[in-house]
N, C-alpha and C positions, 0 to 999 in steps of 0.2 A: 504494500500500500504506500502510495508516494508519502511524502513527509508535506503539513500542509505550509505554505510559503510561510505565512510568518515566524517560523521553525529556524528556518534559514538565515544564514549568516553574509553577509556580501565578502569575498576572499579575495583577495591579490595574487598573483602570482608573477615575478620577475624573473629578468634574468638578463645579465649584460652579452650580450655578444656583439659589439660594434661591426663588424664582417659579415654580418650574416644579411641572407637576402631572405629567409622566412622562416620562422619560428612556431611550431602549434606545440600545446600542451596534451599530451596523452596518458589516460588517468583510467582506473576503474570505473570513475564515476562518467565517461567519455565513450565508455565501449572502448575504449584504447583505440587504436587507428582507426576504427572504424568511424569516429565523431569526434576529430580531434577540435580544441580547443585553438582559436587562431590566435598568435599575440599579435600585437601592435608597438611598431616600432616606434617609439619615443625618441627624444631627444639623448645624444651624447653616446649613443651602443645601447640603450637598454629597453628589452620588449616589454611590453605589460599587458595582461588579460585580468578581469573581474568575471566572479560567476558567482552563483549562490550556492549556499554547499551549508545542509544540516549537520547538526553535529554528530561528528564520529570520525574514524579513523581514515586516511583515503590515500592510496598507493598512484604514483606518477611520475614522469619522466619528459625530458624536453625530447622533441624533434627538430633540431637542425641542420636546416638546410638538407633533408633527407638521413642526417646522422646524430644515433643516439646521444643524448646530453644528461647528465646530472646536475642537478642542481646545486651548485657549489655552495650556495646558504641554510642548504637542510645537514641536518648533524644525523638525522633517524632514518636508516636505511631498512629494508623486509629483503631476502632474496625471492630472485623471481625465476620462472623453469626454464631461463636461457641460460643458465649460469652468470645473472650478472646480480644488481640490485637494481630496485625501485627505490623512489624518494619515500617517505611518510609523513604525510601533514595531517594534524588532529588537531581538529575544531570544536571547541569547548562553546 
């Protein structure tokens, strides 16, 4: 059953890549590739995407430029069944 909106929390997600020509977020809560999240290029290298996201726990990972990224500002990694890690952001 969906969570109802006022549940939800508005969330940032960043990430500097100055060279990069596209960026999308791919998350559990995204279907992962299949509905990635697109960022938007800011000022100075840095993309930024907003979404609403209930509280709980939520596994993701950057695409750029068609190659895997880690979030260099997340410290909570989960493994994932490619042999690498996912990020973990938990929204309280």
């Amino acid at each position: 059953m969906p969570q109802p909106q006022a549940d939800k929390r508005k969330v940032f997600f960043t990430l500097m890549a100055p060279k990069a020509r596209s960026v999308a977020l791919v998350a559990d809560f995204t279907n992962w590739a299949q509905e990635p999240l697109e960022l938007k290029q800011q000022k100075k290298g840095r993309w930024k995407a907003t979404t609403l996201l209930a509280p709980g726990s939520y596994q993701y990972r950057y695409l750029v430029d068609g190659q895997w990224w880690d979030d260099p500002d997340c410290q909570t990694r989960a493994p994932n069944p490619f042999g690498g890690e996912n990020c973990v952001r938990v929204i309280v």
